[in-house]
C-alpha angles and dihedrals in degrees: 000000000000086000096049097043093051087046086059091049079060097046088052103039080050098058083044093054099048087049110088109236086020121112124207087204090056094056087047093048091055085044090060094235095102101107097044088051099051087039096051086050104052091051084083105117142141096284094054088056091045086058096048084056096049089047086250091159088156099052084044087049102053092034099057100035093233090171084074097029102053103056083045083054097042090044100049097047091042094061097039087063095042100037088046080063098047101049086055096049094042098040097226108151081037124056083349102048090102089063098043105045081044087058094044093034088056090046095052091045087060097044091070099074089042086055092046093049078064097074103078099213116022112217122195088231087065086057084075089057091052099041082052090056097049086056094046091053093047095049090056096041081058095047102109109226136227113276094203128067121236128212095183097143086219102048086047081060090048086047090055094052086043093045100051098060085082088071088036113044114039116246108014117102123229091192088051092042084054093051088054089054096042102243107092093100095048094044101036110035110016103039093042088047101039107027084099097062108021126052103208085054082050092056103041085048083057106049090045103050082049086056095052089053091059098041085043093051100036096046090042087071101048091050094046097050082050090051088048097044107026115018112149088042089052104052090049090060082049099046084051093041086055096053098042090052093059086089083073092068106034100143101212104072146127124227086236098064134057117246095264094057093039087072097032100050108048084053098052092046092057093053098057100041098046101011095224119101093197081065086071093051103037083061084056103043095120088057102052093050081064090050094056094038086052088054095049097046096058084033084062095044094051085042091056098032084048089049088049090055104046 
């Protein structure tokens, strides 16, 4: 049962990975599995490659929790192969984008205050750390990206360090962070879809799955010495970095604009051409009816996981 339920966090940190403005982290956050998995990950040393030389499997086993570790893996790649098609056959980042960011966006809105119920005892000096992570998120939502791809082998190896700190840090995306650079659409969707049936797919998958090892393992470390030393501190930063990225996923947007001005501007210009600001909304209503049914659904997972604890 352990196996299986781990293997359905994956599944779920994975969907959140290949979405661009979602955060695996953040799912896990929200999971509860978070801390074991930064800390699992950060237990990657040199003696645990010493006993993968040696054939150890036992010492690596028991070191790195890999009870725990492999469901998480299996989950999470499972569902980046299946969920890439998917997103593809269903169209969902396409003629259905607008549903599916208003449903997540809805699910990561509510998972703020659930991140904030974390801290034991809220101080008015941690508001500065969240305030700080709210800027940090909106100065990278207004970074223009790069409009080429880039084969470069060694820039695909700087994508997957960059890419991976969606899974690692809450509330950054690594698929965002990819547009931004140009190669989502050549590592994502292309390489997962393609690396079976054409070589050049298979080594960019490759160097980029070896990039995302070294920025995993490299920013786990970082993040679990800040746990350990600074929490609270730390998940203030994280509850402000959330809200801050959920510019990343407004669904209303043009493909002109950046994210900040993709939720300003239609509203301004409502208001100016009709002089009534419900008129916005009431164009949108399907949408936020996803939203608020995003934030009660995970509302209603952390309500039953927090009754099962008590």
């Amino acid at each position: 049962m352990f196996f299986l339920k781990n293997i359905f966090f994956g599944l779920l940190i994975g969907v959140a990975n290949v979405i661009p403005g979602l955060s695996g982290a953040t799912i896990a956050l929200i999971l509860g599995i978070y801390e074991k998995l930064i800390n699992t990950i950060s237990a990657v040393k040199k003696d645990t490659l010493l006993s993968l030389y040696n054939l150890n499997f036992k010492k690596i086993y028991n070191d790195l929790s890999l009870n725990f570790l492999i469901p998480i893996t299996i989950g999470i790649i499972s569902s980046a192969l299946l969920f890439a098609n998917a997103l593809e056959y269903f169209d969902l980042l396409g003629k259905n984008k607008e549903y599916t960011l208003s449903y997540f966006f809805g699910l990561i809105l509510c998972s703020v205050p659930i991140i904030i119920n974390m801290i034991p005892k809220f101080r008015y000096s941690y508001l500065f750390y969240f305030i700080a992570g709210i800027s940090i998120a909106v100065s990278i939502a207004i970074t223009p990206g790069i409009q080429q791809e880039n084969n470069n082998i060694i820039f695909i190896f700087f994508c997957g360090v960059i890419g991976i700190t969606g899974m690692v840090v809450p509330g950054l995306s690594g698929s965002y962070l990819l547009l931004i650079l140009g190669n989502y659409n050549l590592l994502v969707k292309d390489s997962i879809n393609k690396f079976h049936e054409d070589i050049n797919s298979f080594i960019y998958l490759i160097v980029f799955i070896l990039g995302m090892a070294f920025g995993m393992i490299s920013l786990a470390k970082i993040i679990s010495w800040l746990f350990k030393k600074y929490r609270n501190e730390t998940l203030s930063i994280i509850a402000g970095f959330i809200l801050g990225s959920l510019i990343f996923i407004w669904p209303v947007r043009s493909e002109e604009t950046t994210a900040y001005l993709e939720i300003i501007s239609p509203i301004i210009n409502e208001i100016n051409n009709s002089g009534n600001i419900m008129n916005y909304f009431n164009n949108y209503f399907h949408l936020i009816f996803l939203m608020i049914a995003g934030f009660l659904s995970l509302f209603s997972i952390n309500f039953i996981s927090r009754k099962k604890n008590v």
